[in-house]
N, C-alpha and C positions, 0 to 999 in steps of 0.2 A: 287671677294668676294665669300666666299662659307661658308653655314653654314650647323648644322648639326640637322634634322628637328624629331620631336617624332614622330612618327609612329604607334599613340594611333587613336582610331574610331572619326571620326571628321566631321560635316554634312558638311562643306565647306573645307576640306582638300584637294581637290582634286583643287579645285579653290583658294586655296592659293598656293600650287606647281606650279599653271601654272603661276599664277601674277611672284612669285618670278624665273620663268623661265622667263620670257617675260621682266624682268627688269635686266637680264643678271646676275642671281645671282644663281652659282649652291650649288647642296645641294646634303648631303647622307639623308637615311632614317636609326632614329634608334629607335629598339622595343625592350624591355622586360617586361615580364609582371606583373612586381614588379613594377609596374612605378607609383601606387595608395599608395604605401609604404610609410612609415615615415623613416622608416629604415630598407635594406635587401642590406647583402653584396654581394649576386649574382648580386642585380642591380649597385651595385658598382662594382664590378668587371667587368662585360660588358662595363659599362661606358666607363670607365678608358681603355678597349682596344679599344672601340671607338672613342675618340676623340685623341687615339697614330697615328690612320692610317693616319689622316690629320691635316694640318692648317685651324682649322674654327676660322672664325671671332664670331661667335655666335652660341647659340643654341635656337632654336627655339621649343615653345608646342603651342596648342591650351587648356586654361586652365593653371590654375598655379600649381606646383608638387613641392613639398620642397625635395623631393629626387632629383631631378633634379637640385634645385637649390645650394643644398650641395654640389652636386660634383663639380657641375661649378665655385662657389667658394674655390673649394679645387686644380682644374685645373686652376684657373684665367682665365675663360671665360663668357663672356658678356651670361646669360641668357634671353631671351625676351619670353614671356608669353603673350598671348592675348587672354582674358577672353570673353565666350561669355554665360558662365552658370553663373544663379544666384536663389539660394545663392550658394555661393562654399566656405565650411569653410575652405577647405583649403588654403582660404586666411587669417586669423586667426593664421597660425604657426609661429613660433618664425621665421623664416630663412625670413619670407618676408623681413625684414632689411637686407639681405646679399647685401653689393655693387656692387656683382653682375648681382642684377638685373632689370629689366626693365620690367613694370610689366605695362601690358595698359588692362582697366577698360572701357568695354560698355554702363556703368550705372554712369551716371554723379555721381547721390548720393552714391553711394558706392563708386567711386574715391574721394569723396569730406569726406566721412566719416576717411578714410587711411588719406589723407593731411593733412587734419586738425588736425590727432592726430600728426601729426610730423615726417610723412614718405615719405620720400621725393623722392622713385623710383617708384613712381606709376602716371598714365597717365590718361586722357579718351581720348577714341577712339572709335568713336560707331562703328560699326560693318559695311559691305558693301556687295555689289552682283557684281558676274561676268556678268556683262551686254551684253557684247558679246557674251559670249557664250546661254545667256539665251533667249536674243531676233533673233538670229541665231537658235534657235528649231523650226525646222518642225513638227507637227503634223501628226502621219498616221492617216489614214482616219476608221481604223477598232478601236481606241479608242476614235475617238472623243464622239460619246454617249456617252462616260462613265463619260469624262470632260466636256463634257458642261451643263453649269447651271445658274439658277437666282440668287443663293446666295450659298455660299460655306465656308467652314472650312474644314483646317488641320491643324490636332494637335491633344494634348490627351484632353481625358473628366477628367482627374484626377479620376476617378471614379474606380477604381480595388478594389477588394476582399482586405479587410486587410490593406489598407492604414492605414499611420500612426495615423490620428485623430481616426480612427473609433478603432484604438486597444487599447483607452483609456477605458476601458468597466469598469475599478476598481476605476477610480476618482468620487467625492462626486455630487450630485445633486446638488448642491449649485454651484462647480465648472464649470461642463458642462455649466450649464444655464448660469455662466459668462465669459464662453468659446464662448458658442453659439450669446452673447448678444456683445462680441467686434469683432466678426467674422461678423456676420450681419452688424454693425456699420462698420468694414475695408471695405465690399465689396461693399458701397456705396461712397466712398469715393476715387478719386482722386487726384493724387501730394501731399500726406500727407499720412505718413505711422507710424503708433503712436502704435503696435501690442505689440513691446517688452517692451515698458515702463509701460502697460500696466498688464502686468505679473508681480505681484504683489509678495512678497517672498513666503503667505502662498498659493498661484495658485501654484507656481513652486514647492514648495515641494510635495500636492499632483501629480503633474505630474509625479515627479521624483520618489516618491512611487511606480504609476501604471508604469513608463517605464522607469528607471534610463538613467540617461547618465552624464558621463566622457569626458570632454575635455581631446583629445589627448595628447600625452605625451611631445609633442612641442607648445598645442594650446595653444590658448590666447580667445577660443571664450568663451563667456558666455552662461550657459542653456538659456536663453531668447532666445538669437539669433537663438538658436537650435529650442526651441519649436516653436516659431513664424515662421522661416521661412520656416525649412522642415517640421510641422505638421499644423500649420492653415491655411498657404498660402498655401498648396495644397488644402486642406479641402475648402478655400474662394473661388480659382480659380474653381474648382468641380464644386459648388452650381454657381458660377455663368457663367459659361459657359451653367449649363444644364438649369438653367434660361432664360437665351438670347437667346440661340437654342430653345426651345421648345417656346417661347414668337415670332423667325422669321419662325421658321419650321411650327406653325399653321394658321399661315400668308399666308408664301410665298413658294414655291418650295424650299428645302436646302436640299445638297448633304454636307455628313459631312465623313471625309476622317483620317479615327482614329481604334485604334485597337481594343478598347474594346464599343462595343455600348450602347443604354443604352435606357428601356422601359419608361423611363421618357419622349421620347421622339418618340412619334407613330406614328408622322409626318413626320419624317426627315425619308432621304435616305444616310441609311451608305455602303459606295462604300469600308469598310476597308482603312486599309493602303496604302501610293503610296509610292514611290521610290522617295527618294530627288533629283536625278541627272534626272534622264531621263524620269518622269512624274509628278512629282509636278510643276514644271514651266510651265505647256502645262494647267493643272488644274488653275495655274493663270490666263492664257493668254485666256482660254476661261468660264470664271465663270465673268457673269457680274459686282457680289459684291463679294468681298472677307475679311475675316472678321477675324477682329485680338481680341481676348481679353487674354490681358497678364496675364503671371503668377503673380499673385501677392507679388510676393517677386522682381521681378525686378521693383525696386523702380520708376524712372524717363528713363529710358533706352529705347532705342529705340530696340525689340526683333528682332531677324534673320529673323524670318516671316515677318516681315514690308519689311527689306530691299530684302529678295527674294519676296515677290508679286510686290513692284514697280521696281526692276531691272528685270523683268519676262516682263515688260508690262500691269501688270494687275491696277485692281481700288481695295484700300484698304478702308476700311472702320475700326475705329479701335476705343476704348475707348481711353483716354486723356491720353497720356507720355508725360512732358514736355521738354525730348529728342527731340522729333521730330521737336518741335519750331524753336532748334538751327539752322536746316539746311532748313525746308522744310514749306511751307504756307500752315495752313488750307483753305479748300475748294477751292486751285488753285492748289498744289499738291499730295493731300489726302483729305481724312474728316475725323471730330473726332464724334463721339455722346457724349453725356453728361447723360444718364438716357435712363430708359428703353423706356419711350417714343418717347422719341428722336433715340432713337434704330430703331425703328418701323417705325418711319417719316422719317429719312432718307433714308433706305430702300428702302420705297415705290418711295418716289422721283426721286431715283439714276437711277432706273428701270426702271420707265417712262420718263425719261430726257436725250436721250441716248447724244444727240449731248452734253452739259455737261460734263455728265461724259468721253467721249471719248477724252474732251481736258485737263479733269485733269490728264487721263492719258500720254497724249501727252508730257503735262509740266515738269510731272515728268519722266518721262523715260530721256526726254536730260538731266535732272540735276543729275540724278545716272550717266549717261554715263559720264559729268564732272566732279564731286567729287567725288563719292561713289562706285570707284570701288575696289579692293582688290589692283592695283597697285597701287591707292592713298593713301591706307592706306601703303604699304611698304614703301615708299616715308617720310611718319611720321614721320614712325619709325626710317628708317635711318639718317635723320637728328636729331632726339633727339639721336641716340645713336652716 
């Protein structure tokens, strides 16, 4: 079997190469950098001399690409696509019905959204970690200081200059404050996500005054979808992350591992950015708590952070995705918090309870090693295709 793999920036690409090496299935690598396209005939014509050199059985992206999947429909080859960003409109384009494709979906809710309208090539698949090679990292001894800690985060603050919410500056008082008042209302709320219904026609038209937007020339998405998920759910996910950080950083010791820092938070120890391959899994494996709070646009989904801190070794601690239920036991394999208090109380507990927490980690590490590696997930795949 050999397929032909995109060659776009991908935080687990490197650990899906090896899976589909280790399952005896070769591959080329192919790039152009039209590959964000709706339509560009250089990325057609590269295409098309690429998939002349060989016989692949499939084409493989991380992420779904409707130029990708035009051609493979115009080639007759099996495209498969495995989504690990959300939102991504460009699952919204007309081409997702091409029978070409095979389209697997991290976020139970957004696969269940597609099926139910009556699309029938799309999957869930939640996402997985290279547990070998993750639990196989040595730690050198001149960065341990830097990764060892009480309580840890990585990820962004959503918080940069000019984000999309804050460049509303021309919408009404009336609107903000019923911006601000379903925003508030979403960030307390999990397993129920009610943002776009909630955007109202005369809400969307002032937004669309202070910042127009056009469904692409193949899309299918609605402004709702657009303003809800790329401007409030960054804006929700913001306020509450710097909420929950600054509420455990006054607390407890927190090493927060992000590009942009942020003075809301005088407590916390920001160590910048680490490297996804060769120092954020050492940052799991030695941070006692490690601490997940999702984007809130991935609806029910279990986020890539989940599954690299518990294929790393580490102890997650995480707000409530009702993804995680499918495979994994609270407080035998993970914990959830449920509110800010409970933020706080577990924390403290996890801390002082080492034996505990050292067997949630235990449990869960053999059960990644079982199900949840990138070979398990090929394996899926190849029997549904």
């Amino acid at each position: 079997m050999k397929l032909l793999f995109l060659d776009s920036p991908a935080f687990a690409k490197q650990d899906m190469l090896d899976a589909f090496t280790e399952c005896n299935i070769e591959y080329d690598l192919f790039f152009h950098e039209a590959y964000h396209d709706r339509k560009n005939a250089d990325f057609d014509q590269a295409f098309d001399i690429a998939v002349e050199k060989a016989s692949y059985d499939f084409v493989f992206s991380f992420n779904y690409f409707p130029i990708i999947s035009n051609n493979c429909q115009k080639h007759g080859i099996k495209y498969v696509s495995y989504v690990y960003d959300s939102p991504l409109v460009a699952l919204y384009s007309c081409s997702l019905i091409n029978p070409c494709n095979y389209v697997f979906l991290f976020d139970k809710a957004t696969y269940l959204n597609f099926h139910n309208a009556g699309i029938k090539n799309v999957y869930y698949l939640p996402l997985a970690a290279n547990v070998k090679r993750l639990q196989a990292m040595v730690c050198p001894e001149d960065i341990r200081p830097k990764i060892e800690a009480d309580v840890s985060f990585v990820g962004s603050l959503y918080n940069e200059d000019h984000n999309f919410y804050d460049r509303l500056d021309k919408i009404s008082d009336f609107t903000r404050g019923y911006l601000d008042s379903i925003m508030a209302a979403q960030q307390k709320v999990y397993g129920s996500f009610f943002l776009e219904e909630l955007l109202t026609p005369p809400i969307l038209e002032d937004i669309q005054n202070c910042i127009p937007y056009q469904p692409m020339s193949d899309g299918t998405e609605s402004t709702a979808y657009v303003y809800a998920n790329y401007f409030l759910c960054r804006k929700i996910t913001s306020n509450e992350r710097l909420s929950l950080l600054k509420l455990a950083s006054d607390t407890f010791p927190v090493k927060l591992y992000t590009h942009q820092p942020s003075n809301r938070l005088p407590h916390a120890q920001f160590m910048g950015p680490v490297d996804y391959y060769s120092t954020m899994p050492l940052v799991f494996q030695y941070s006692h708590i490690n601490l997940n709070i999702t984007l809130k646009s991935i609806q029910t989904g279990i986020p890539l952070r989940c599954m690299d801190i518990l294929g790393s070794g580490g102890f997650l601690l995480t707000n409530f995705q009702s993804d995680l239920l499918d495979f994994f036991v609270p407080d035998e394999d993970f914990v959830f918090y449920e509110n800010e208090t409970d933020f706080i109380n577990k924390i403290r507990y996890y801390l002082t309870h080492e034996k505990e927490r050292q067997q949630i980690i235990a449990n869960c590490t053999e059960k990644m090693l079982e199900n949840h590696t990138f070979v398990h997930r090929i394996h899926t795949i190849l029997n549904i295709l």
